[in-house]
Backbone as a ProteinNet text record, in pm:
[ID]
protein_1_A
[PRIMARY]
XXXXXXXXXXXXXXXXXXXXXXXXXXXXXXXXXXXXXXXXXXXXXXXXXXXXXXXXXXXXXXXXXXXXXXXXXXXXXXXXXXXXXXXXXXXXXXXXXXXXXXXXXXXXXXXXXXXX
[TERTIARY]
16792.2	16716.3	16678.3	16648.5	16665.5	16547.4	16473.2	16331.2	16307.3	16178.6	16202.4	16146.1	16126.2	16043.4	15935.5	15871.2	15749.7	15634.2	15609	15550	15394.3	15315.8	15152.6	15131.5	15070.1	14988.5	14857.7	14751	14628.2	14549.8	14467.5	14401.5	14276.1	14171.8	14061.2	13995.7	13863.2	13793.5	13706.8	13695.2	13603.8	13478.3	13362.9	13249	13112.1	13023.1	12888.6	12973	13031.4	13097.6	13020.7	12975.2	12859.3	12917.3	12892.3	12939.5	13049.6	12992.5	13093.7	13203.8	13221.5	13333.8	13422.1	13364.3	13451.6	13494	13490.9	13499.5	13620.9	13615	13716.2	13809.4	13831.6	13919.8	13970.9	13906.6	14012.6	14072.4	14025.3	14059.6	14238.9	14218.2	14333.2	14420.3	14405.8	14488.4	14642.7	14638.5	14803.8	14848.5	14806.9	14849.8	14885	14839.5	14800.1	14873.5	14953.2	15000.7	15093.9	15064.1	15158.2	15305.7	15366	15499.6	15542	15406	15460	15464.6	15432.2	15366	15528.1	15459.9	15590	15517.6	15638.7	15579.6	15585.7	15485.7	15519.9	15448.9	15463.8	15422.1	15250.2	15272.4	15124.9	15005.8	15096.9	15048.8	14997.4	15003.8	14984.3	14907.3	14815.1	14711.4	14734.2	14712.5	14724.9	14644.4	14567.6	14481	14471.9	14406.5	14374	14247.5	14164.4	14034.5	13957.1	14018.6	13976.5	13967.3	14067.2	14113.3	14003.9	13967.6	13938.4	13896.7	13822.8	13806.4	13888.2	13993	14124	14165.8	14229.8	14329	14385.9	14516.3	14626.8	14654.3	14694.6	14691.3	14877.9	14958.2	15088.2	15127.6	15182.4	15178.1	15360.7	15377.3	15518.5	15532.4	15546.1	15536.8	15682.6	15692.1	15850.5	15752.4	15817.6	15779.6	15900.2	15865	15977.3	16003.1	15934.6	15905	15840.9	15856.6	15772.6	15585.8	15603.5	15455.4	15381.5	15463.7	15440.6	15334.8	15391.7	15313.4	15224	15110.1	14986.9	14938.4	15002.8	14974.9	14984.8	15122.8	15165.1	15034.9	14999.3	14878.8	14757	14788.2	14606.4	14610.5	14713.9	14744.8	14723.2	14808.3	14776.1	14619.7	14536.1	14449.7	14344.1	14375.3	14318.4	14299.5	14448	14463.2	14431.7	14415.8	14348.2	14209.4	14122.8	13995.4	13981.9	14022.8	14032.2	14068.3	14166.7	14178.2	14059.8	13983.5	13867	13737.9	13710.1	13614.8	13626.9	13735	13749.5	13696.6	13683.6	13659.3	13529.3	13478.4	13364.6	13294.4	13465.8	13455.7	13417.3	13306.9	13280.7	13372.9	13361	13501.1	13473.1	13485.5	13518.2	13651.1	13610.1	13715	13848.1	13860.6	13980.4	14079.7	14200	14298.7	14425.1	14473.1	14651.9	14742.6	14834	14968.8	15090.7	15095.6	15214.5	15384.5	15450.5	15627.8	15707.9	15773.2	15878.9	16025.5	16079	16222.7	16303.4	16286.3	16447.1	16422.7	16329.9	16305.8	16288.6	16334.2	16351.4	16537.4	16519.9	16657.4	16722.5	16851.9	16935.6	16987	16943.9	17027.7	17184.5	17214.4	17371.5	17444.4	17394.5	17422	17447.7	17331.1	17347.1	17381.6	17399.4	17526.1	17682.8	17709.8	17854	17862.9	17740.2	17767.3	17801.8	17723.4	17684.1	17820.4	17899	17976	18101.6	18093.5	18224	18306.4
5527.2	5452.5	5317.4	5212.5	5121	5037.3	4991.3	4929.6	4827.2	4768.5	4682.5	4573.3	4447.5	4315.5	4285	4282	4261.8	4136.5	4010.8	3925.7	3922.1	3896.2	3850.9	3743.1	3670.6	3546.3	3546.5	3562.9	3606.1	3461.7	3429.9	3280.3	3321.9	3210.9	3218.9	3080.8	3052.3	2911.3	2984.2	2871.8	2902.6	2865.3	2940.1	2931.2	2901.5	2838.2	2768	2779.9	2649.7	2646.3	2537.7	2551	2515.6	2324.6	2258.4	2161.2	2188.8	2283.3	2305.8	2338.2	2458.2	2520.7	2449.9	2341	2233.2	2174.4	2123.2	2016.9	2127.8	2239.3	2296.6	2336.3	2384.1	2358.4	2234.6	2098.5	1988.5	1946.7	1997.5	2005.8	2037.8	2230.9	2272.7	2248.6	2179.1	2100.7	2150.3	2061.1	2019.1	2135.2	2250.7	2378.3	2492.6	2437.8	2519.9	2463	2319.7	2251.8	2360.2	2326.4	2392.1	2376.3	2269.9	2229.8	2351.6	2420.2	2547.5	2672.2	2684.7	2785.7	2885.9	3009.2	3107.1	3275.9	3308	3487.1	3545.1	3551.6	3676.4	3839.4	3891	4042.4	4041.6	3908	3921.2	3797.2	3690.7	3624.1	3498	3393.9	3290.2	3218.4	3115.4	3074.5	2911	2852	2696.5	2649	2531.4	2465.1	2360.5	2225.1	2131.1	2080	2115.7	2117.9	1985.7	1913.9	1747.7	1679.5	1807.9	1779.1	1902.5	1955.8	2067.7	2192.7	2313	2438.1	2546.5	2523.4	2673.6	2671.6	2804.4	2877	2915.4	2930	3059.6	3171.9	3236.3	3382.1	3409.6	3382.1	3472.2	3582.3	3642.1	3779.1	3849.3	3905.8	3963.2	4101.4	4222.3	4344.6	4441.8	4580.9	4649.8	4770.4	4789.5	4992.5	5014.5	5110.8	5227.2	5222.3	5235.3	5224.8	5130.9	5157.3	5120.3	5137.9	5292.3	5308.6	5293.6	5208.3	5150.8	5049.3	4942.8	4836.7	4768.8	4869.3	4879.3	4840.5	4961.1	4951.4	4831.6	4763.2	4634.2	4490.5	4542.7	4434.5	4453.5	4596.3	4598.6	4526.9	4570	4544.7	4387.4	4324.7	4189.3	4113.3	4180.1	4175.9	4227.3	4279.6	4294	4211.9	4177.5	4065.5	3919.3	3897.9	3813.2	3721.8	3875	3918.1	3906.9	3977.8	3973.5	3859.5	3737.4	3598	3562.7	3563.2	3456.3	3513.6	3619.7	3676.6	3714.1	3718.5	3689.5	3581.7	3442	3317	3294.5	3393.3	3354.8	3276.5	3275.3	3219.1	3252.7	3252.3	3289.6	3239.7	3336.7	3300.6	3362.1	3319	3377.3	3379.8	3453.3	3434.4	3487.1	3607.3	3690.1	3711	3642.5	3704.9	3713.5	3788	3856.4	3842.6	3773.3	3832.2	3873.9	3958.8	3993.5	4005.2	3979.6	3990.8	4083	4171.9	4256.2	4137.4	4127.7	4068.4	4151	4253.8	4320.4	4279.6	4274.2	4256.2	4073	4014.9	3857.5	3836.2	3784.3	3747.5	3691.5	3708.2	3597.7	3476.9	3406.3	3220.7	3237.5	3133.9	3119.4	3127.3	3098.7	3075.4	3240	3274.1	3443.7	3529.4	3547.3	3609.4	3577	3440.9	3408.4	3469.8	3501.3	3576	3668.6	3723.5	3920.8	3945.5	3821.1	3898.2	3888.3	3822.5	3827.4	3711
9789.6	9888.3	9828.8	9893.2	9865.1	9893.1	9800.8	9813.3	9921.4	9941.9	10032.2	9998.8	10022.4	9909.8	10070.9	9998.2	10071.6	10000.5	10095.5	10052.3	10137.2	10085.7	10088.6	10071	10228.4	10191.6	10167.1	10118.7	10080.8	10154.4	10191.2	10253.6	10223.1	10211.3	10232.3	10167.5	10135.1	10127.5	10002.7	9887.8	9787.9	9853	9814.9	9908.4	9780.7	9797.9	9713	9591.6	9544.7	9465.7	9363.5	9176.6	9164.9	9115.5	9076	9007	8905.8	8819.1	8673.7	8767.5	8829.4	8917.7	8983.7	9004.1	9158.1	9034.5	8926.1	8783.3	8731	8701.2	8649.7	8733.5	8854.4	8957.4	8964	8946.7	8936.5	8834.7	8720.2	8615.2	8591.9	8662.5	8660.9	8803.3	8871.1	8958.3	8993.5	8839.8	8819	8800.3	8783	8768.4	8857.5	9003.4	9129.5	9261.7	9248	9344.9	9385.8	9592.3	9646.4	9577.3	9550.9	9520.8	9379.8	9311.9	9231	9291	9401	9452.2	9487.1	9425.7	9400.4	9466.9	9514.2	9521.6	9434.1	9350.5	9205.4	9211.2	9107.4	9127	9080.3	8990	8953	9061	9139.3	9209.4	9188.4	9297.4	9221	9318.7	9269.9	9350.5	9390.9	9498.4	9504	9582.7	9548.3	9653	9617.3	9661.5	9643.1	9733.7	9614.6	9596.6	9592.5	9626.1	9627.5	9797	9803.1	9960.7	10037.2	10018	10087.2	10023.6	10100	9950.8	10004.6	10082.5	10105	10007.6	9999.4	9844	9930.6	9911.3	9922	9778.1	9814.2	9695	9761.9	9674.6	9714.9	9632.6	9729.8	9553.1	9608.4	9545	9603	9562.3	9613	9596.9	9679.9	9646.6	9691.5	9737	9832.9	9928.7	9953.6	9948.2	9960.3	10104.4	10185.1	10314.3	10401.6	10505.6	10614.1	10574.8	10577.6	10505	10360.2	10299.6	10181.3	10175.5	10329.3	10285.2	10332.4	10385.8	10348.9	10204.6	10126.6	9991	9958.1	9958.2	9920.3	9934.6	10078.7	10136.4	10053.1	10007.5	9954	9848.5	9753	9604.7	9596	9730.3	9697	9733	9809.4	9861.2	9741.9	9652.8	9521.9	9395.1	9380.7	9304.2	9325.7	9430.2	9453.2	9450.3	9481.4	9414.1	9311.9	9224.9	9081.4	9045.4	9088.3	9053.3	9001.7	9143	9190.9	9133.1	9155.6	9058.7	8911.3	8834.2	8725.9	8670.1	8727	8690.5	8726.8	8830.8	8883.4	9009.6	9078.9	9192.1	9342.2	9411.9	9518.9	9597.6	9713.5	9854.8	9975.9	10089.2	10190.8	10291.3	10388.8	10506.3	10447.9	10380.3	10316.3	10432.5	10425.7	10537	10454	10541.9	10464.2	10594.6	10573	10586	10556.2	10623.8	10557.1	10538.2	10525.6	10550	10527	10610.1	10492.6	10506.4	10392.6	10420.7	10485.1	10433	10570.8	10644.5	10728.8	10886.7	10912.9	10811.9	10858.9	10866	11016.6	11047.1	10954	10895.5	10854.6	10984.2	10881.3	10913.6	10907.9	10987.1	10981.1	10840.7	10718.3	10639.1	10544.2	10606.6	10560.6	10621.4	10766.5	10859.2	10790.9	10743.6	10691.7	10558	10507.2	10348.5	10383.1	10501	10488.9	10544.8	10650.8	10672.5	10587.6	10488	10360.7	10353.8
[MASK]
++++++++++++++++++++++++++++++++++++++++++++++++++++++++++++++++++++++++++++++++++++++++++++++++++++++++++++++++++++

């Protein structure tokens, strides 16, 4: 059987964020630009905090199933948490979505692969 890739967008706004906090968030900037922004297993965070206080959280996770990915959502819905509260960062407005790839159409480009 054959796994399935399942992606998480995690959203939400850093919330009473103190001086030091907003200073070290711009700090690490250059480290968080959308233009790096990747689906990984451990997840990766981007905002621009100069502009605004949204984050995205992407994370990338596999189920077995259909009823897997729940799990998948939580896991990323965890790590995310753990980002932001690791550092000490308050947040609100937690939202997820979610993707399975099987179930995203192929493009013309991948109909002409799939079909050989």
């Amino acid at each position: 059987m054959s796994s399935r890739t399942i992606r998480v967008t995690v959203k939400g706004a850093f919330d009473a964020l103190t001086a030091e906090q907003r200073t070290a968030l711009l700090a690490d900037a250059d480290k968080h630009q959308v233009t790096d922004a990747a689906f990984t297993e451990h997840g990766t965070i981007t905002y621009d905090i100069a502009a605004r206080p949204f984050f995205t959280f992407r994370y990338a996770g596999t189920a077995a199933d259909e009823e897997g990915i729940p799990a998948v959502t939580a896991a990323a819905r965890a790590a995310a948490v753990t980002w932001l509260e690791a550092r000490g960062y308050a947040y609100k407005n937690l939202t997820t979505q979610t993707t399975d790839l099987s179930e995203v159409p192929l493009g013309k480009r991948g109909r002409r692969l799939a079909a050989g």
